[in-house]
C-alpha positions in Angstrom: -38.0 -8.4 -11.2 -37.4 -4.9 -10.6 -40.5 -3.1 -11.0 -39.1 0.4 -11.5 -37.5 -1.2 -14.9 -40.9 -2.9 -15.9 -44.0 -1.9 -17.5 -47.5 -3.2 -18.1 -48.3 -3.4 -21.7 -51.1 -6.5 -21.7 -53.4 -8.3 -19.4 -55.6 -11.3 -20.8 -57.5 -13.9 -18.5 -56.0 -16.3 -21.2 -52.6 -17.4 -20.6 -51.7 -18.5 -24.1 -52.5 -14.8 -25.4 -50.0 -13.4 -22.9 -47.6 -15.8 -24.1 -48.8 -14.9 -28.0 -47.7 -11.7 -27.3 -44.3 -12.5 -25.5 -43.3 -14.0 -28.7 -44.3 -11.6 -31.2 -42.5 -9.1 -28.9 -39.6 -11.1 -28.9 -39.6 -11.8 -33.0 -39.4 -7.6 -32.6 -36.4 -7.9 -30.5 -38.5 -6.7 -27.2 -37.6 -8.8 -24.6 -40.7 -9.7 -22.1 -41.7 -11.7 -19.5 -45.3 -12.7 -18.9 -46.5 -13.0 -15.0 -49.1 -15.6 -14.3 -51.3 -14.6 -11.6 -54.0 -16.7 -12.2 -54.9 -19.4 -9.4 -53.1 -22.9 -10.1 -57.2 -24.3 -8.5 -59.4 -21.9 -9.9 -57.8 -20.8 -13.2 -60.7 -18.3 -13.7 -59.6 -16.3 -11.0 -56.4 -14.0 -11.7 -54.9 -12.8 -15.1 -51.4 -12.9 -16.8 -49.5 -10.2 -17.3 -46.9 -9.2 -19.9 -44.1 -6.7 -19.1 -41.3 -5.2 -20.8 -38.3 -2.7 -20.4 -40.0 0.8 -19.6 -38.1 2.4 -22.2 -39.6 0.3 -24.7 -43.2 0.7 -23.9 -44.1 2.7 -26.2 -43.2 0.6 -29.3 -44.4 -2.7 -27.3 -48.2 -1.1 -27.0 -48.2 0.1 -30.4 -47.0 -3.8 -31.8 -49.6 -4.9 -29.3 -52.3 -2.8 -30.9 -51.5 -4.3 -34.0 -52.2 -7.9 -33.1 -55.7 -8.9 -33.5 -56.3 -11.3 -30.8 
């Protein structure tokens, strides 16, 4: 992944509200890809991330704000 291409738009310690929010993105044709960094033998530790395209950040927050998770 090409980071100069990617932003940030959501960080949970939950995994299945990352993906939540890759698919609500997608249903608003965003593309994104969520980033698990949590550890595979201490899932507590770590977070997963979801990124999309940097030029569509700015609608991806604002969709994001919308959600209530």
């Amino acid at each position: 992944m090409d980071e100069k291409n990617w932003s940030l738009v959501f960080t949970t310690a939950q995994p299945f509200q990352a993906e939540i929010v890759k698919q609500m993105l997608g249903s608003n044709g965003i593309e994104a890809v969520v980033l698990n960094k949590q550890d595979s033998s201490y899932p507590s530790i770590g977070e997963a991330e979801v990124y999309v395209s940097t030029k569509l950040e700015t609608k991806a927050k604002k969709l994001i704000e919308e959600l209530e998770l």
